[in-house]
KOLBAFI-849540 format. One record per atom (N, C-alpha, C): residue number from 1; residue in three letters; chain; atom name; x, y, z. Coordinates in steps of 0.1 Angstrom, whole numbers, plus 5000, padded with zeros to 4 digits. Atoms other than C-alpha are relative to their C-alpha. Layout:
<recs>
NUM Ala A CA X Y Z $
...
</recs>
This chain:
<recs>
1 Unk A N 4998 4992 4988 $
1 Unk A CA 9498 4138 5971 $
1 Unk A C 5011 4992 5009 $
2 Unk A N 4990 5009 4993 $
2 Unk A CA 9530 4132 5990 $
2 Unk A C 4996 5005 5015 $
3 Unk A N 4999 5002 4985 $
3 Unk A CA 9527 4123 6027 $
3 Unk A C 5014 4994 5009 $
4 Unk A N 4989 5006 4997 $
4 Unk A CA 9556 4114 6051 $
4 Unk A C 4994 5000 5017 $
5 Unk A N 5004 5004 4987 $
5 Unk A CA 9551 4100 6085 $
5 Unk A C 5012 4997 5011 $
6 Unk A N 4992 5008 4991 $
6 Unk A CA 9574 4096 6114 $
6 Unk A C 4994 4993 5009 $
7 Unk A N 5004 5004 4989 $
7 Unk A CA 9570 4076 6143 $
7 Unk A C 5012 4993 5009 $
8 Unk A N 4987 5006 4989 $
8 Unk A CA 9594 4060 6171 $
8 Unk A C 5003 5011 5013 $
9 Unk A N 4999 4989 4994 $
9 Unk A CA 9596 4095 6193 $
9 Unk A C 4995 4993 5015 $
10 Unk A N 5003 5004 4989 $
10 Unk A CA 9594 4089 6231 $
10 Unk A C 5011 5008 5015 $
11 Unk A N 4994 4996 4988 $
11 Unk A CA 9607 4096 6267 $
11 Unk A C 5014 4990 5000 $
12 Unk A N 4989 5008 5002 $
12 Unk A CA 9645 4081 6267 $
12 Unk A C 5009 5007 5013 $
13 Unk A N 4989 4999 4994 $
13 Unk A CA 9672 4082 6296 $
13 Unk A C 5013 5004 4993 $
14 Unk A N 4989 4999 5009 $
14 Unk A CA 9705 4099 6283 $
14 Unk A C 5010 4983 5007 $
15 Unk A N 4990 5009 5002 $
15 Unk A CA 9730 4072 6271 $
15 Unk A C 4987 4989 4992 $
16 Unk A N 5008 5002 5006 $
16 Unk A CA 9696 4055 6258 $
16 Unk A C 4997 4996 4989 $
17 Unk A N 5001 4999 5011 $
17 Unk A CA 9688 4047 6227 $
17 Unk A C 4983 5001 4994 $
18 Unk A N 5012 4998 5006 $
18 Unk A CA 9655 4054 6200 $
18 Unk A C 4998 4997 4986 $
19 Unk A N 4998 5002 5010 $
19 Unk A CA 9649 4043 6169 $
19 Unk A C 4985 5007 4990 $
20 Unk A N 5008 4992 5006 $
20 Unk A CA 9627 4069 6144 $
20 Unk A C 4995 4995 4986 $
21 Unk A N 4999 5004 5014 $
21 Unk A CA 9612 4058 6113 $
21 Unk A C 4990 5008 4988 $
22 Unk A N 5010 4987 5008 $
22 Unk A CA 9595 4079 6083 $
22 Unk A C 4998 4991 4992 $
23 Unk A N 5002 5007 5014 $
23 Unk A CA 9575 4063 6058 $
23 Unk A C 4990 5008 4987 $
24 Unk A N 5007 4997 5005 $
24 Unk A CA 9564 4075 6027 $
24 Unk A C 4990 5002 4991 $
25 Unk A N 5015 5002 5011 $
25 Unk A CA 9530 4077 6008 $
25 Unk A C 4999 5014 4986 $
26 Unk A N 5000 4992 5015 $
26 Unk A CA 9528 4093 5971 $
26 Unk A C 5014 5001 4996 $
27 Unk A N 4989 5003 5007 $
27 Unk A CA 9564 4086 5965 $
27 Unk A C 5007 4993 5006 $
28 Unk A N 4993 5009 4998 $
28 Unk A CA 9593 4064 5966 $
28 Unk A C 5011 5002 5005 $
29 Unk A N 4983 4996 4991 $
29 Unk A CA 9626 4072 5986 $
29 Unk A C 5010 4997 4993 $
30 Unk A N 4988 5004 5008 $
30 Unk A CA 9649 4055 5962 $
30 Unk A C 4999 5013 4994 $
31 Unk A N 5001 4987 5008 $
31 Unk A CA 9642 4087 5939 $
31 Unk A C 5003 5014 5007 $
32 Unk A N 4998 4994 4995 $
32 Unk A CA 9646 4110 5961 $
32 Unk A C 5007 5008 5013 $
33 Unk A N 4996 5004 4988 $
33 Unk A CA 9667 4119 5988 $
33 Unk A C 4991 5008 5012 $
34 Unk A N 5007 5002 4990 $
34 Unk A CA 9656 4119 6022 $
34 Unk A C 5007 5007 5008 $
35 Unk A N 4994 4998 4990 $
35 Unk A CA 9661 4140 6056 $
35 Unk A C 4993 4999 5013 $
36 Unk A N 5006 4997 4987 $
36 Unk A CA 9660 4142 6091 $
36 Unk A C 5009 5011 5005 $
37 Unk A N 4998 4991 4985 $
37 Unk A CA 9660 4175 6113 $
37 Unk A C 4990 5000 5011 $
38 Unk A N 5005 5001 4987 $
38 Unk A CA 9651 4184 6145 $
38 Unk A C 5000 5017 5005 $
39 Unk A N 4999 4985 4995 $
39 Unk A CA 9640 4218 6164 $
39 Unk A C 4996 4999 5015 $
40 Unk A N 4997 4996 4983 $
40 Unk A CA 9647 4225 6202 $
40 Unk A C 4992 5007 5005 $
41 Unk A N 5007 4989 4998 $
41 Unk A CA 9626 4247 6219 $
41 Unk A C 5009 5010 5001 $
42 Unk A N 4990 4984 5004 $
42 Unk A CA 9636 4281 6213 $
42 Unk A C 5012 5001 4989 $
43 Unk A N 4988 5001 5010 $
43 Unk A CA 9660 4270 6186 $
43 Unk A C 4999 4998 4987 $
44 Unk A N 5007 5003 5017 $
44 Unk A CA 9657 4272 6147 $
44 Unk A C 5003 4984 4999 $
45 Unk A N 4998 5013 5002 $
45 Unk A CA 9654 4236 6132 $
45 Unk A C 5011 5000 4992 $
46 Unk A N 4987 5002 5010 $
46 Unk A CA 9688 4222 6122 $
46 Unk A C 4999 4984 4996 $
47 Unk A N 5000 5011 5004 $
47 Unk A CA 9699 4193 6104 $
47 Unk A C 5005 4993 5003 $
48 Unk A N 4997 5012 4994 $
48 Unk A CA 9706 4159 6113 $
48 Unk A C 5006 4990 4993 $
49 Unk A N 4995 5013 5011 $
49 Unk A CA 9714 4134 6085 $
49 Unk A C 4986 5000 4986 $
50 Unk A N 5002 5003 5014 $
50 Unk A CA 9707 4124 6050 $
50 Unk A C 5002 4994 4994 $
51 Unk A N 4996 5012 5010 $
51 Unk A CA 9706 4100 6024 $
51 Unk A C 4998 5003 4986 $
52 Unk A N 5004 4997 5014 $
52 Unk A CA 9709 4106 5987 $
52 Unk A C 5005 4990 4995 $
53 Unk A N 5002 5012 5011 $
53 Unk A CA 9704 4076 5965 $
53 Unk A C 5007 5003 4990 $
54 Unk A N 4996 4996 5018 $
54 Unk A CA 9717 4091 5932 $
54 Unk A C 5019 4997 5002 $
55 Unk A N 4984 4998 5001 $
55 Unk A CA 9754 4094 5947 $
55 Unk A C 5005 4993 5016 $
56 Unk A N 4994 5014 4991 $
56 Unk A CA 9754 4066 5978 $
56 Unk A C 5002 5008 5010 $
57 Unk A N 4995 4994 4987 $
57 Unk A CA 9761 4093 6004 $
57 Unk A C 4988 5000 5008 $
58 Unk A N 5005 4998 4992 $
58 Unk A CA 9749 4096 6035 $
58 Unk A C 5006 5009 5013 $
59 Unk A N 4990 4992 4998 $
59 Unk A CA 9757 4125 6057 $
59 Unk A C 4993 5003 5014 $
60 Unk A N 5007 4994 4989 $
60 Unk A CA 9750 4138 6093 $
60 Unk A C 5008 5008 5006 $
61 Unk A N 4997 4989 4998 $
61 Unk A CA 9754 4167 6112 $
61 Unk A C 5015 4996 5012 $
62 Unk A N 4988 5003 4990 $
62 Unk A CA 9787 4167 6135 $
62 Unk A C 4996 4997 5013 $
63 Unk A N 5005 5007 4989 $
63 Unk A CA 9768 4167 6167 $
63 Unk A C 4991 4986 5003 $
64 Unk A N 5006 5015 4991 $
64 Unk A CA 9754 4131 6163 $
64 Unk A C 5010 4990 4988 $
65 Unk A N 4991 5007 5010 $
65 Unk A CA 9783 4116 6139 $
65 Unk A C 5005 4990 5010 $
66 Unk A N 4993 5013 4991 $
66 Unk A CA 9791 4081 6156 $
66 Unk A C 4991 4994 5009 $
67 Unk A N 5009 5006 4988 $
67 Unk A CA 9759 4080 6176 $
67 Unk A C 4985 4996 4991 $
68 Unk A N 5012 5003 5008 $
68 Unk A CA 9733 4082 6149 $
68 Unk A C 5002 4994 4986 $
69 Unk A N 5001 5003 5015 $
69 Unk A CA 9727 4060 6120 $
69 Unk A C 4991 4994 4990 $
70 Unk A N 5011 5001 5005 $
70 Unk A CA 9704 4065 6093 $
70 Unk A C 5000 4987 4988 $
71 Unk A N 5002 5013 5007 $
71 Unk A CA 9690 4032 6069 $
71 Unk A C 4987 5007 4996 $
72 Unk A N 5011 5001 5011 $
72 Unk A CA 9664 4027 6042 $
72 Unk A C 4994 4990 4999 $
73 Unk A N 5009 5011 4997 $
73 Unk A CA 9639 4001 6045 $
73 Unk A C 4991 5000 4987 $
74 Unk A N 5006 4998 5009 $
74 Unk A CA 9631 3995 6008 $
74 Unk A C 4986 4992 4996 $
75 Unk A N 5012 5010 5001 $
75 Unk A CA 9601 3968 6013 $
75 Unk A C 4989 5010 5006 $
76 Unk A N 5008 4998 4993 $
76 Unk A CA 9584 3993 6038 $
76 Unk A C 4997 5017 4995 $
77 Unk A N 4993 4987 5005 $
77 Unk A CA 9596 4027 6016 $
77 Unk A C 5001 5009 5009 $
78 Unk A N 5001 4996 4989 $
78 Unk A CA 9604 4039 6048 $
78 Unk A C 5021 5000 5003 $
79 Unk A N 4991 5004 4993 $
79 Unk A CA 9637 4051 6064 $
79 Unk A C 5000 5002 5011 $
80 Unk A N 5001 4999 4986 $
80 Unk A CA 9652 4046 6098 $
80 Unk A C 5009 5010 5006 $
81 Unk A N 4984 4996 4990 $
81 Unk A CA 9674 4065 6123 $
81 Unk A C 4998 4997 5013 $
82 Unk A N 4994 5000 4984 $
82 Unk A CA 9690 4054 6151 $
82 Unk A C 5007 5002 5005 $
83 Unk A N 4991 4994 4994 $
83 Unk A CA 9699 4072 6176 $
83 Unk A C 5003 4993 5014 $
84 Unk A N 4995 5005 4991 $
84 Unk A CA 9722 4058 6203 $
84 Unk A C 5008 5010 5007 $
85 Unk A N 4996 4997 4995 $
85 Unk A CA 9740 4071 6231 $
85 Unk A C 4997 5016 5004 $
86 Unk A N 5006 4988 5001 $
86 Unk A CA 9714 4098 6235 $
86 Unk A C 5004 5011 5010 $
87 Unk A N 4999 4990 4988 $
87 Unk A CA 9718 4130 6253 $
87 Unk A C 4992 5011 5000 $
88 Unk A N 5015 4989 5005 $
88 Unk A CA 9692 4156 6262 $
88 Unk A C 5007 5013 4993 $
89 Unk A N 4994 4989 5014 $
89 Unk A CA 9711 4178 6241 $
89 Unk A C 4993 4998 4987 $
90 Unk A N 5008 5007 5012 $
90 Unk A CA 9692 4155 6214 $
90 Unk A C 4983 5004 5004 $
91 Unk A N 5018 4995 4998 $
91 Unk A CA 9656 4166 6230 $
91 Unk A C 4999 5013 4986 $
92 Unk A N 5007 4993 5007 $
92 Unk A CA 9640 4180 6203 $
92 Unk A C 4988 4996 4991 $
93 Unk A N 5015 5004 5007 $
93 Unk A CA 9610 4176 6177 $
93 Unk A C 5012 4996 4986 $
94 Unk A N 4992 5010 5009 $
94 Unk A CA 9624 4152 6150 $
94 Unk A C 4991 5001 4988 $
95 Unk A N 5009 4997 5016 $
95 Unk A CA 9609 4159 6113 $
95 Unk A C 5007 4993 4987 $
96 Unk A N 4994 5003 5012 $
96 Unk A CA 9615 4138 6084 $
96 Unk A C 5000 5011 4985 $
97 Unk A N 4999 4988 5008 $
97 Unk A CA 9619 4158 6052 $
97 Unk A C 5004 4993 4987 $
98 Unk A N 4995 5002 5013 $
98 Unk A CA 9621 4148 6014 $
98 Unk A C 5003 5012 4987 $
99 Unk A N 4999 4991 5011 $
99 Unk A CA 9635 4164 5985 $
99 Unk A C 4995 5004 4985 $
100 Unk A N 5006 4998 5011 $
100 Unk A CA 9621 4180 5952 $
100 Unk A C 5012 5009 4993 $
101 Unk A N 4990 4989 5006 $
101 Unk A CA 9650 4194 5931 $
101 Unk A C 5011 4999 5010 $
102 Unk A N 4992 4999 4989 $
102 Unk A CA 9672 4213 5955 $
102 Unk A C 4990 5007 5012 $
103 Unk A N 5005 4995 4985 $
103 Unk A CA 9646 4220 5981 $
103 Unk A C 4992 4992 5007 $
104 Unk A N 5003 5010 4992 $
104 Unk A CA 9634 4200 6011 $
104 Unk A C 4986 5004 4999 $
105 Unk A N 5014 4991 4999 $
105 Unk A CA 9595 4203 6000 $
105 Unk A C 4995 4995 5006 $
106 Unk A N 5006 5007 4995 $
106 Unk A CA 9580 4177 6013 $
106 Unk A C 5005 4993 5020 $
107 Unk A N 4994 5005 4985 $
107 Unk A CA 9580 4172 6058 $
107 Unk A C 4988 4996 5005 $
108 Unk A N 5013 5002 4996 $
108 Unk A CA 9561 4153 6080 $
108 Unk A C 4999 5007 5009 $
109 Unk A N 5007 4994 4989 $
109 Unk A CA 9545 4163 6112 $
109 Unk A C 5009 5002 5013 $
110 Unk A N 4987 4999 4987 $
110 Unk A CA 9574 4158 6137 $
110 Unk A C 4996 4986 5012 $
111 Unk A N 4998 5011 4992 $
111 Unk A CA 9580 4133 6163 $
111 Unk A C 5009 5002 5015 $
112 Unk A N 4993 4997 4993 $
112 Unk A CA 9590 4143 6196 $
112 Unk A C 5010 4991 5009 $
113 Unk A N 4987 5006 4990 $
113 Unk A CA 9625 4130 6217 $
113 Unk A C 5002 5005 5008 $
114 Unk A N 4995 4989 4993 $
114 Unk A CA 9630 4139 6246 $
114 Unk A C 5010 4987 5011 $
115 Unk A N 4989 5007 4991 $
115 Unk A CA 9664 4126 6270 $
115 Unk A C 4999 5005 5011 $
116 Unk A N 4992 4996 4987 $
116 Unk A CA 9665 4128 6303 $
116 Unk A C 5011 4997 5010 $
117 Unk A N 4983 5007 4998 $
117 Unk A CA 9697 4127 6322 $
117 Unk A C 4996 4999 5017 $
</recs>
């Protein structure tokens, strides 16, 4: 049974920084790649960043390119993101997300961020 856990979510001043981490149980992160989105109130959940092992990339969405950057913590099977130079534009519920194939099957429970300016 795969499990995935975030934690690090908190009340943050914009310009701020937060650092989020997902770790996972019943599988290994090297095998598979990994994501983080996020959902706003009232806004569908979009995506954030990603890491795929198999081909070294790691990619994030244009609204946090320079301010967020995601790592792999292979002792803890756990990755990180951090985000810096936050802005409540960044308030939303933060969900890690692993892949099976080509679809994101596996998510944890969310982790809320919230900025205030």
């Amino acid at each position: 049974q795969v499990q995935l856990v975030e934690s690090g979510g908190g009340l943050v001043q914009a310009g701020g920084s937060l650092k989020l981490s997902c770790t996972a149980f019943g599988r290994t992160f090297d095998r598979n790649p990994v994501g983080w989105f996020r959902q706003a109130p009232g806004k569908d959940r979009e995506f954030v960043s990603s890491m795929s092992w198999s081909d070294g990339v790691t990619r994030y969405a244009d609204s946090v390119k320079g301010r967020f950057t995601l790592s792999r913590d292979n002792a803890k099977n756990a990755v990180n993101l951090q985000m810096d130079s936050l802005k409540p534009e960044d308030t939303a519920v933060y969900f890690c997300a692993s892949k099976d194939g080509s679809t994101w099957a596996y998510w944890g429970q969310g982790t809320q961020v919230i900025v205030s300016s």
